[in-house]
C-alpha positions as CSV (number, residue, x, y, z in Angstrom):
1,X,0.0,0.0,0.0
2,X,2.5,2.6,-1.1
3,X,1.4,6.4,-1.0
4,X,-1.8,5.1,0.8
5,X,-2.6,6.4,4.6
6,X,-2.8,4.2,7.2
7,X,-6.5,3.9,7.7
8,X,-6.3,1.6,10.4
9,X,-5.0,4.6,12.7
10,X,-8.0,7.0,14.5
11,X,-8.4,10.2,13.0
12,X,-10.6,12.9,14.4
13,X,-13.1,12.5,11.9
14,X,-14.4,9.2,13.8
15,X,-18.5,10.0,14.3
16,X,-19.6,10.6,17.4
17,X,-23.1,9.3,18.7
18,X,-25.6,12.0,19.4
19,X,-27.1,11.9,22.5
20,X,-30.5,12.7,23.3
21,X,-28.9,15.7,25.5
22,X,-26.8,16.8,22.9
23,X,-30.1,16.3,20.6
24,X,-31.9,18.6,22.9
25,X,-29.5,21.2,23.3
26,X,-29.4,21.6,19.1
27,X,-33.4,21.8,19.1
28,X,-33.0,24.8,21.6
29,X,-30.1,26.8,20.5
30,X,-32.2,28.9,18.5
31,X,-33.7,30.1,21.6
32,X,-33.4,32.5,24.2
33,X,-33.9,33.3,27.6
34,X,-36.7,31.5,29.7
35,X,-38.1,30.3,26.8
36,X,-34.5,28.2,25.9
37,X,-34.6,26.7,29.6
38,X,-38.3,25.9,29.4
39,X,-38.1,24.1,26.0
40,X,-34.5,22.3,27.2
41,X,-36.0,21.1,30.3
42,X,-39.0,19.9,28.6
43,X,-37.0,18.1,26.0
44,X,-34.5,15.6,28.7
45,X,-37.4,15.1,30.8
46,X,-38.4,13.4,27.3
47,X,-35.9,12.0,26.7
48,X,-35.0,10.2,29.9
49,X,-39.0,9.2,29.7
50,X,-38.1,7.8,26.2
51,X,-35.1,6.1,28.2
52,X,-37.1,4.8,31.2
53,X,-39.6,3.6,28.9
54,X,-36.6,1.5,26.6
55,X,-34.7,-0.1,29.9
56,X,-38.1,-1.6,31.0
57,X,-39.0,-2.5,28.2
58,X,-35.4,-4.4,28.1
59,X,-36.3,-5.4,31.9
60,X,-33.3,-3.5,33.4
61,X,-34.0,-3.4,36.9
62,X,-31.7,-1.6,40.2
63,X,-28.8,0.4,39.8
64,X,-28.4,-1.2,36.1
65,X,-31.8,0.4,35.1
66,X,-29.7,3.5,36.0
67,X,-26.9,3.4,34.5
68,X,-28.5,2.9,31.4
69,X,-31.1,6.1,31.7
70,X,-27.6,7.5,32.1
71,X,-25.7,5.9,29.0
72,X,-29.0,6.9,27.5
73,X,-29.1,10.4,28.3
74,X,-25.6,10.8,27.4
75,X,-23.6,10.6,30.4
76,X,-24.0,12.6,33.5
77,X,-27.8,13.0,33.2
78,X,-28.9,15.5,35.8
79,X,-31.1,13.8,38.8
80,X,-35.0,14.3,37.9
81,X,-36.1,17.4,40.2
């Protein structure tokens, strides 16, 4: 493979998954003010709903029911207030 790139090597175009955080955040930059937070908070409360709603439908149960909300979410979800 002469004069080819190794394309076994990472590169920093590797894709990224989009969370359902970083979904919501994208659906709300457009907005402003009270209005932004309102929509945002109304979107991962959503989407952790959509989440619940997938581990028990997967019977995830305890602290792994949990961590998956949170691997749903996209990492550090926020605690539901």
């Amino acid at each position: 493979m002469v004069g080819r790139p190794d394309s076994a090597a990472p590169t920093a175009t590797v894709p990224v998954p989009v969370t359902k955080r970083v979904t919501c955040l994208a659906t709300t930059a457009s907005l402003k003010g009270q209005d932004k937070r309102d929509q945002l908070q109304l979107c991962l409360a959503q989407a952790r709903v959509d989440c619940l709603k997938q581990a028990i439908d997967q019977k995830i149960v305890g602290e792994a029911r949990k961590s998956a909300i949170k691997t749903c979410m996209g990492g550090d979800a926020p605690e539901p207030q």
